[in-house]
Structures are given as structure tokens and as C-alpha cells.
C-alpha positions as a Markdown table, in Angstrom:
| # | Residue | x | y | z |
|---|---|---|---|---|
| 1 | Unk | -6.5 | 22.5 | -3.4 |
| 2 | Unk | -6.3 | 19.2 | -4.3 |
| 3 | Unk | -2.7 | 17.2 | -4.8 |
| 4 | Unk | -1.6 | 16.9 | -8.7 |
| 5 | Unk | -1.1 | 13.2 | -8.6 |
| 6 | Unk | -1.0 | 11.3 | -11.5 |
| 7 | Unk | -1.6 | 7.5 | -12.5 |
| 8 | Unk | 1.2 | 5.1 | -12.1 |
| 9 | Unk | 1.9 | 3.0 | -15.0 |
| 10 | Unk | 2.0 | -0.8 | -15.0 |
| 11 | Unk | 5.4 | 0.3 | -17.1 |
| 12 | Unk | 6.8 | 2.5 | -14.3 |
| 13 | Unk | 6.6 | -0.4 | -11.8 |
| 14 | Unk | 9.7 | -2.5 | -11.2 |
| 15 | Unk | 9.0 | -6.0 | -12.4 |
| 16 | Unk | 10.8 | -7.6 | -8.5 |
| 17 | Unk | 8.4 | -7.5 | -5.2 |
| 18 | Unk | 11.1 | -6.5 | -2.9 |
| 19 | Unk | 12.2 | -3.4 | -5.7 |
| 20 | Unk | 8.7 | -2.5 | -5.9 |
| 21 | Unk | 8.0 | -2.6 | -2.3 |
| 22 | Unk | 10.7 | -0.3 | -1.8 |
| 23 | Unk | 9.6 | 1.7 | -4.6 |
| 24 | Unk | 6.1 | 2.3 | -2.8 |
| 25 | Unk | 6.8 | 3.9 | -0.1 |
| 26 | Unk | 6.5 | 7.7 | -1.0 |
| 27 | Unk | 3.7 | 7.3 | -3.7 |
| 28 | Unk | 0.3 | 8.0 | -3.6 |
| 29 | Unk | -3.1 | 5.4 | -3.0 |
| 30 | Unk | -6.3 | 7.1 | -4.4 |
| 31 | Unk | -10.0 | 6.5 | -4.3 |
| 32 | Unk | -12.4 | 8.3 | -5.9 |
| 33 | Unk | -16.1 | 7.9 | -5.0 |
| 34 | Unk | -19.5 | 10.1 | -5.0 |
| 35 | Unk | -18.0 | 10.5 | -1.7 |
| 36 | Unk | -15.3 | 13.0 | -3.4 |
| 37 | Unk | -11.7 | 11.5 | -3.3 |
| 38 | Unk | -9.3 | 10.4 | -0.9 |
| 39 | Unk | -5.6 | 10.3 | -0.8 |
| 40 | Unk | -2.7 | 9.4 | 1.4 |
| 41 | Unk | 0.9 | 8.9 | 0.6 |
| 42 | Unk | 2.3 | 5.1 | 1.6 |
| 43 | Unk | 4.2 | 5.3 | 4.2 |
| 44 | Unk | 5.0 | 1.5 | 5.0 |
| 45 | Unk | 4.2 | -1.9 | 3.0 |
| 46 | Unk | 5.7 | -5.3 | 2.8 |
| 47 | Unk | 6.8 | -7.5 | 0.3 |
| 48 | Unk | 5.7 | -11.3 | 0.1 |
| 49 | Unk | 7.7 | -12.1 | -2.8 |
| 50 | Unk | 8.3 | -16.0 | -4.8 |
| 51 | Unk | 9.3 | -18.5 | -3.1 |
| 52 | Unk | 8.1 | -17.0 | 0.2 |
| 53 | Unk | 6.1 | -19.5 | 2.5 |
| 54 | Unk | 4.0 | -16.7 | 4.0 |
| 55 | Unk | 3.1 | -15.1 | 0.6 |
| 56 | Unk | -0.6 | -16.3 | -0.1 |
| 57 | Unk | 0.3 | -17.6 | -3.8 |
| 58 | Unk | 3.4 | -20.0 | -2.3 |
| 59 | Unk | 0.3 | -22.8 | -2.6 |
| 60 | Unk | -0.1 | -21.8 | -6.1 |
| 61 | Unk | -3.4 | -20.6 | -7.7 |
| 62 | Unk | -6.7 | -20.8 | -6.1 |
| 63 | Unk | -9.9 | -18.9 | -7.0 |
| 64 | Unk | -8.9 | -16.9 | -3.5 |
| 65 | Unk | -5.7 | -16.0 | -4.5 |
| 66 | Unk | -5.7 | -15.5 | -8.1 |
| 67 | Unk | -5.3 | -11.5 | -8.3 |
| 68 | Unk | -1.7 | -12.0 | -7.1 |
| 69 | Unk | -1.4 | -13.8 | -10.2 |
| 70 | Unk | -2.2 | -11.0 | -12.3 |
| 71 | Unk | 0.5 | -8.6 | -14.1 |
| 72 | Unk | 2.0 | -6.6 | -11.5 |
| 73 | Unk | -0.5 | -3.6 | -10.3 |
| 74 | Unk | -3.8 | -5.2 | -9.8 |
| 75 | Unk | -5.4 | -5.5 | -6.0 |
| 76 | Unk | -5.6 | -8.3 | -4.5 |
| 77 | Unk | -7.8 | -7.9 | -1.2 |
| 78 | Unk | -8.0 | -10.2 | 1.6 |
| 79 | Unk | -10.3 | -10.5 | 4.7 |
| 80 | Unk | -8.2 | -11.5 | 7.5 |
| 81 | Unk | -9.1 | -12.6 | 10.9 |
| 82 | Unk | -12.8 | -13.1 | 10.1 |
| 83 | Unk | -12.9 | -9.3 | 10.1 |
| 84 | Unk | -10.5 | -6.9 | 8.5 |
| 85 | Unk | -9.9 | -6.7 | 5.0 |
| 86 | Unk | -5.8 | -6.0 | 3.7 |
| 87 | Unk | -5.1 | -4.6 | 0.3 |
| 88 | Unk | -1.7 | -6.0 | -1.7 |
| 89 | Unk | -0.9 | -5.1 | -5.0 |
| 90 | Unk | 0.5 | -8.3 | -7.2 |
| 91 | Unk | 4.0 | -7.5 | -8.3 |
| 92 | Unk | 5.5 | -9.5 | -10.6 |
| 93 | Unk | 4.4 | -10.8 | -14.4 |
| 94 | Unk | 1.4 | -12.1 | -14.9 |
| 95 | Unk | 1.3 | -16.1 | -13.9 |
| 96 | Unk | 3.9 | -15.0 | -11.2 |
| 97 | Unk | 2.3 | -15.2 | -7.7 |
| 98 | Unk | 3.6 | -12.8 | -5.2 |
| 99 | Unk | 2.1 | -9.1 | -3.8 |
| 100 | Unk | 3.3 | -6.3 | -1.8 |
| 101 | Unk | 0.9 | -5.3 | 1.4 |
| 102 | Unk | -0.1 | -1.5 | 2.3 |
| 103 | Unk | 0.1 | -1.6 | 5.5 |
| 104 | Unk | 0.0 | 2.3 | 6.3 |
| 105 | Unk | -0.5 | 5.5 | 4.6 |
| 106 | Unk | -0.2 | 9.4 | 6.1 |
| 107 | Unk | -4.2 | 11.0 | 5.3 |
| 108 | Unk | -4.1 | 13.9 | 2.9 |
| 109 | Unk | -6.8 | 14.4 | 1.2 |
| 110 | Unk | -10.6 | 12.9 | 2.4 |
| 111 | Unk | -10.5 | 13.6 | 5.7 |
| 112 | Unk | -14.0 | 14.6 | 6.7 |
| 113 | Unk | -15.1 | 10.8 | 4.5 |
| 114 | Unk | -12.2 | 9.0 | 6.6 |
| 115 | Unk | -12.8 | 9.8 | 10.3 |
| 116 | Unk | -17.0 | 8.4 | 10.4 |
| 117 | Unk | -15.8 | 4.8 | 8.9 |
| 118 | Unk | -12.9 | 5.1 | 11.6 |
| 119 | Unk | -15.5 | 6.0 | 14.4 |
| 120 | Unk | -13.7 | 9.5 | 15.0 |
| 121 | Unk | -10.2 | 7.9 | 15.4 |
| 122 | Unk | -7.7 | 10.4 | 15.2 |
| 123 | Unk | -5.6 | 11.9 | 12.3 |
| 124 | Unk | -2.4 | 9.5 | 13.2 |
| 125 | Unk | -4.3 | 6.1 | 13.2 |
| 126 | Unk | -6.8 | 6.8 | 10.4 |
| 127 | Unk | -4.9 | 4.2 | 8.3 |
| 128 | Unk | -1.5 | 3.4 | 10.2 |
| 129 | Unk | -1.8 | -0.1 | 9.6 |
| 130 | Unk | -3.9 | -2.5 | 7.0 |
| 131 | Unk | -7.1 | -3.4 | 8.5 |
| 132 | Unk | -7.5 | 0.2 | 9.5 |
| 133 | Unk | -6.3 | 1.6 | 5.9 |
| 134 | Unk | -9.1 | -0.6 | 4.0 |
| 135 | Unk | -11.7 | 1.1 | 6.5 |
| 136 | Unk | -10.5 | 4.8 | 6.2 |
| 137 | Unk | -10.7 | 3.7 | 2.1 |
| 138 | Unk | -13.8 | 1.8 | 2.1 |
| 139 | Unk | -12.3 | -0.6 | 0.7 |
| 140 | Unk | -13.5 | -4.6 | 0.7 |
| 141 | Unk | -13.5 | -7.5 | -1.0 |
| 142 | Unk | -15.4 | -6.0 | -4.4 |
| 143 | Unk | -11.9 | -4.0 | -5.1 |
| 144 | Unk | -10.1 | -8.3 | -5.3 |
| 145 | Unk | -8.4 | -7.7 | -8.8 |
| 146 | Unk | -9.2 | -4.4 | -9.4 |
| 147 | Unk | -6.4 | -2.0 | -11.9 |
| 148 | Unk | -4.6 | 0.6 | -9.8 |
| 149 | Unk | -2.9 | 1.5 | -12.7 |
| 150 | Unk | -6.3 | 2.6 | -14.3 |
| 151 | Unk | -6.6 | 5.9 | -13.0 |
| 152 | Unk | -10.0 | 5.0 | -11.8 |
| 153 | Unk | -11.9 | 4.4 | -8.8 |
| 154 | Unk | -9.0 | 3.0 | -6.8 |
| 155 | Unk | -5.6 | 3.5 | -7.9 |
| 156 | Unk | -1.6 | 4.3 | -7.3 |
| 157 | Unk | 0.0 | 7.8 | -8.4 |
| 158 | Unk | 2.8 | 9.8 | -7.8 |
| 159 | Unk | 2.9 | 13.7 | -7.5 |
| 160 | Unk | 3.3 | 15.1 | -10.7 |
| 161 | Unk | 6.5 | 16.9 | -11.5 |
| 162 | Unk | 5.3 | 19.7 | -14.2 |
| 163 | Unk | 3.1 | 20.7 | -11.3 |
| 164 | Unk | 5.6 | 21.6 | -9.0 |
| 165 | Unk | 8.0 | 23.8 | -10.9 |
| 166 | Unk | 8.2 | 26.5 | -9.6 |
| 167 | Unk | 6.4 | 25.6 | -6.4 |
| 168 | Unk | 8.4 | 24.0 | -3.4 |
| 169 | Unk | 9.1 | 20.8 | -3.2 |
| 170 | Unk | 8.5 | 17.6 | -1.2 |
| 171 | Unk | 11.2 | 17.2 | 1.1 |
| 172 | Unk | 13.8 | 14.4 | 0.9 |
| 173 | Unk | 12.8 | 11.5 | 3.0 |
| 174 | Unk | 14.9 | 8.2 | 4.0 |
| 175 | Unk | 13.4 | 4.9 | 3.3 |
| 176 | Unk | 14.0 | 2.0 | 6.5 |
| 177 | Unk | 13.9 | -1.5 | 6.2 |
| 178 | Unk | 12.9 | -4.1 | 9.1 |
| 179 | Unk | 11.1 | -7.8 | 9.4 |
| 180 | Unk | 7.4 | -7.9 | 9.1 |
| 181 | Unk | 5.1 | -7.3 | 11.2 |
| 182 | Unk | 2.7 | -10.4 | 13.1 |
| 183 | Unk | 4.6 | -13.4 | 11.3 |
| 184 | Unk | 5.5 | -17.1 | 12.7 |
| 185 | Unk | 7.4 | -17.9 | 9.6 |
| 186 | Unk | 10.2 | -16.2 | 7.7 |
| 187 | Unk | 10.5 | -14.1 | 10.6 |
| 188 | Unk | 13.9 | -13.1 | 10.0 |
| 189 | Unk | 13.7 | -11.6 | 6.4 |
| 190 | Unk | 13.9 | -7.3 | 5.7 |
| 191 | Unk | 10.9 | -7.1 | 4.0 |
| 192 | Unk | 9.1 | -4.0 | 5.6 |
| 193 | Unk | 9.8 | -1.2 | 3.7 |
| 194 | Unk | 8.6 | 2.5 | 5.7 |
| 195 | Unk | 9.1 | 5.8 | 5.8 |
| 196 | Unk | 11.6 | 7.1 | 8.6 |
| 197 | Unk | 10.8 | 9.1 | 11.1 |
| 198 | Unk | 6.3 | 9.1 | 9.8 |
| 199 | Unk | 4.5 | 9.1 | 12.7 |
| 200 | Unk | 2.0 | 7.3 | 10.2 |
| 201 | Unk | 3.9 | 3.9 | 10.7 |
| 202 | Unk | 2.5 | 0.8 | 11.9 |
| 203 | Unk | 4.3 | -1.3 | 14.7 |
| 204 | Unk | 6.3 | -1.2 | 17.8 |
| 205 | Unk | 8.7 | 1.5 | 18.0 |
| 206 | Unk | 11.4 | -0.9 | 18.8 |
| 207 | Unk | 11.2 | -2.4 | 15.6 |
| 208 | Unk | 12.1 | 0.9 | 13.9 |
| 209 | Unk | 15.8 | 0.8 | 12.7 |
| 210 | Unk | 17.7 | 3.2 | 10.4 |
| 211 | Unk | 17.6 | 3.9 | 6.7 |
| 212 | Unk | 19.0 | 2.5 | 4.3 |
């Protein structure tokens, strides 16, 4: 049975990167193809907010980088390395530069369309971590400014409520907060938002610290 998740709205998203960062973790990344759909729930993503040296916009806008100067919501996609693509979301008012990186979801729905594009890999490291998310997805450089509030194609949801009454419900689960991940600048700042305790995250173990 498929999950009831519903659209996020560009109106339900906190208009601050770090608040929507945070706000992330728990919902829902969609993609619906002739493939049939997949879905996974965002387990760990970073903020790059203004003023940031690492956050691709800090030079201002370039024809590169110009999603992340959309109205908060829209992709902005990014092959790194020569070889992997990453998938942000711009987070702030439009003009504003700045985006939040998924860097890991937990596989829910899509399995049998995920594992072939991830040569077999198994269920754990289908998409724990951003190059490898953007394979399980199919996603690439076509998706650059794409809606995910549309409802459409690619998008972010949450589970709907009116769905579960009456059923039981997802349990409780702490949000933790570290330093990103593979940095050589503003190394020291808690901007990894993830979900304790998912063996879904990204990342050395060590770097794991408590909720908060």
C-alpha cells in the first residue's frame, strides 16, 4: 500500500536555512516516473545558509547557481566531483542565495526501481549519502530548478494526518545536530541536521552526537 503523503507547501516551509534544515529531517522526497514512484523519508541534510563561504551562492548569482536564488522549495542540482550529482533545495526568499543539501534518505517505497541504478547495493546504502541518493532517484542535472512543492515529478511531502487516524502512528524520533560532512571551511559550524539512531545516515559514526 502506498504511503499517504502529501505536497509540502512553499507556505509550510520556514523562511531560515538552518529552521528548514531542521525542519527536513522526518519528511518525505518523492519521484514519480513511468517507472512507478519512489519514496524515502530524509533522514540527514545540511544547511549552507547566507553569509556561508561554503554555500555555492556566497559568490552571488551565476547561471550555475541561480536555483538557489529561487523562492525557497525549488532544486537546485549540482554535479560534483566530475561525477555525482547532489540535490539542495533553496531556502530562503527569492533573490536570497542559500540551500539545504539531502544528503540521505531511509528507502520506502521504489525499491525494485532503486537497487539496478545502485548496481544491487544493499537496502542501507541505497541513498545514505548525496551522490548515492541522486542515483537511487534518477535524478540529474535536468531536475536544476525544478518545484518540489508542485506535487509533481519530483517533490517534498509529509505523511498526511487524516490518513492516520485511527491507524498507528509514526513513532517519535529525536533530531541530532553535528558539523558537516567533507568541508575545509567553516568546519566548525552545527549544520548537519539527522535523524538519531537511522541506520540510513551518512558519515563516520564518531561524528554522531546526541539530540537536541
Amino acid at each position: 500500500m502506498a504511503l499517504p503523503i502529501v505536497p509540502l507547501r512553499r507556505e509550510d516551509l520556514p523562511i531560515d536555512t538552518i529552521e528548514l534544515a531542521r525542519f527536513m529531517v522526518g519528511k518525505y522526497l518523492v519521484r514519480d516516473s513511468d517507472e512507478g514512484r519512489i519514496a524515502g523519508r530524509l533522514v540527514e541534510v545540511e544547511a549552507y545558509p547566507p553569509g556561508d563561504s561554503t554555500n555555492h551562492a556566497f559568490i552571488g548569482r551565476r547561471t550555475w547557481n541561480a536555483s538557489m536564488f529561487l523562492a525557497r522549495g525549488h532544486a537546485y542540482v549540482r554535479l560534483t566531483y566530475g561525477s555525482a550529482y547532489m540535490l539542495n533545495m533553496s531556502s530562503e526568499v527569492e533573490e536570497v542565495g542559500a540551500g539545504v543539501l539531502f544528503r540521505a534518505v531511509e528507502p520506502l517505497e521504489g525499491l525494485a526501481t532503486m537497487a539496478p541504478r545502485r548496481s544491487g547495493a544493499p537496502l542501507r546504502d541505497l541513498a545514505r549519502g548525496p551522490g548515492r541518493l541522486t542515483q537511487a532517484y534518477g535524478i540529474g542535472q535536468s531536475f536544476d530548478g525544478f518545484d518540489l512543492c508542485s506535487g509533481q515529478g519530483l517533490w517534498i511531502g509529509r505523511l498526511d494526518g487524516a490518513a492516520q487516524n485511527g491507524a498507528e502512528h509514526e513513532p517519535d524520533r529525536v533530531t541530532g545536530v553535528t558539523t558537516r560532512i567533507g568541508l575545509s571551511r567553516e568546519t566548525h559550524r552545527l549544520l548537519r541536521f539527522y535523524e538519531v539512531g537511522s541506520p540510513f545516515v551518512s558519515g563516520p559514526r564518531k561524528l554522531l552526537v546526541e539530540g537536541l
